[in-house]
N, C-alpha and C positions, 0 to 999 in steps of 0.2 A: 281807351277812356282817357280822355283829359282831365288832368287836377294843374292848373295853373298854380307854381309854386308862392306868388305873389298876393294870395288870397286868405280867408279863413272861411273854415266850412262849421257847421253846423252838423250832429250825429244824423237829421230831420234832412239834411242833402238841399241846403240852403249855402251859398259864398255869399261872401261879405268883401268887399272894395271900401276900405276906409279911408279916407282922406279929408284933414282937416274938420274932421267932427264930422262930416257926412259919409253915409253908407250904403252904397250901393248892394243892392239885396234882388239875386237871383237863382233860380235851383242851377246845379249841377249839372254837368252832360253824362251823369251815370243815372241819376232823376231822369231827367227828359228821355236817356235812352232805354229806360224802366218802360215808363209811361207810353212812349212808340209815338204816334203825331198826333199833333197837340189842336186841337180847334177852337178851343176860347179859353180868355183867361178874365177871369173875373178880380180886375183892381181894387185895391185901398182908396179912400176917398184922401185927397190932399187936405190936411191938417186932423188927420184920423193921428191918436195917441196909441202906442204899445207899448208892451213890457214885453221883454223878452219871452219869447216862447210861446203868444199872443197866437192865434191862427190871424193872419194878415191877410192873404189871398188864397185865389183858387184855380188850378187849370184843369180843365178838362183834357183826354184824349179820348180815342176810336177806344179804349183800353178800358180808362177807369178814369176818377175824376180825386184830384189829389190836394190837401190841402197848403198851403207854402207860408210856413211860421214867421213872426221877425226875430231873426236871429240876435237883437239887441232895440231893447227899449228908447224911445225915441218917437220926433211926429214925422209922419209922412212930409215929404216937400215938394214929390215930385212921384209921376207914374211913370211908365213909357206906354203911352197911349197908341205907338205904334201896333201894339198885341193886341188891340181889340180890332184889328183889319188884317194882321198879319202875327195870329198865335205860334205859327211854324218858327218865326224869327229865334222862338228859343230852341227850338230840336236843332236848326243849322248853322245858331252862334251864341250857346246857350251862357261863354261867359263875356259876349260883347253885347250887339245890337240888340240881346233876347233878355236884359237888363230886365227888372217887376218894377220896383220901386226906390225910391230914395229916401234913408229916414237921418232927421236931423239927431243924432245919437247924446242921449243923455248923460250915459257913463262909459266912456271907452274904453273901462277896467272891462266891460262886459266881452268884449272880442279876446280877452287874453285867456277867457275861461272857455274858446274856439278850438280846434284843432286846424292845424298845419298841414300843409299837403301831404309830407308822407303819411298823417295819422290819418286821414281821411281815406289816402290809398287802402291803408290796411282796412279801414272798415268795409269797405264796397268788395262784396264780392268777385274772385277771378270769373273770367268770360267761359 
């Protein structure tokens, strides 16, 4: 399992990429490797408003169909609209190219109430 140490996770198996007030928001590759392959992802619309813990999005798998929170309050700015022709892109680079959304972040006190990568280890169960 990957936990990119440069990240914050949500207990919901959502990271967080914060820079300069925007936050890139993707699941986890312990998420995606739950879920097994992924064949649609249903976006947030650009300039959709949330509050943390908001259900934002959705991906389906062959598996089960899961929901993907915003880990911090904020408007959408941006999707990766690559996922609606290519959903796999998060099973095979779940903390790069398989990126969900981009939210313009309100309070960026909200990411400090995150966990860090070893706390996120500890949550996800051993293989």
């Amino acid at each position: 399992m990957s936990v990119p140490q440069d990240l914050f996770y949500a207990k919901t198996h959502e990271w967080v990429d914060l820079n300069d007030g925007i936050a890139t928001v993707g699941i986890t590759d312990f998420a995606q490797s739950q879920l097994s392959d992924l064949t649609f992802v249903e976006l947030p619309e650009v300039g959709t408003m949330f509050e943390a813990g908001d259900e934002a999005a959705v991906v389906e798998s062959v598996k089960a169909a899961a929901d993907v929170y915003a880990p911090v309050g904020g408007e959408v700015i941006e999707v990766n609209m690559d996922l609606e022709d290519n959903p796999e892109l998060i099973n095979n680079d779940s903390f790069g190219k398989g990126w969900i959304f981009k939210i313009k972040v309100n309070n960026e006190a909200e990411v400090d109430d995150m966990m860090d990568a070893d706390s996120y280890e500890e949550l996800c169960p051993a293989d």
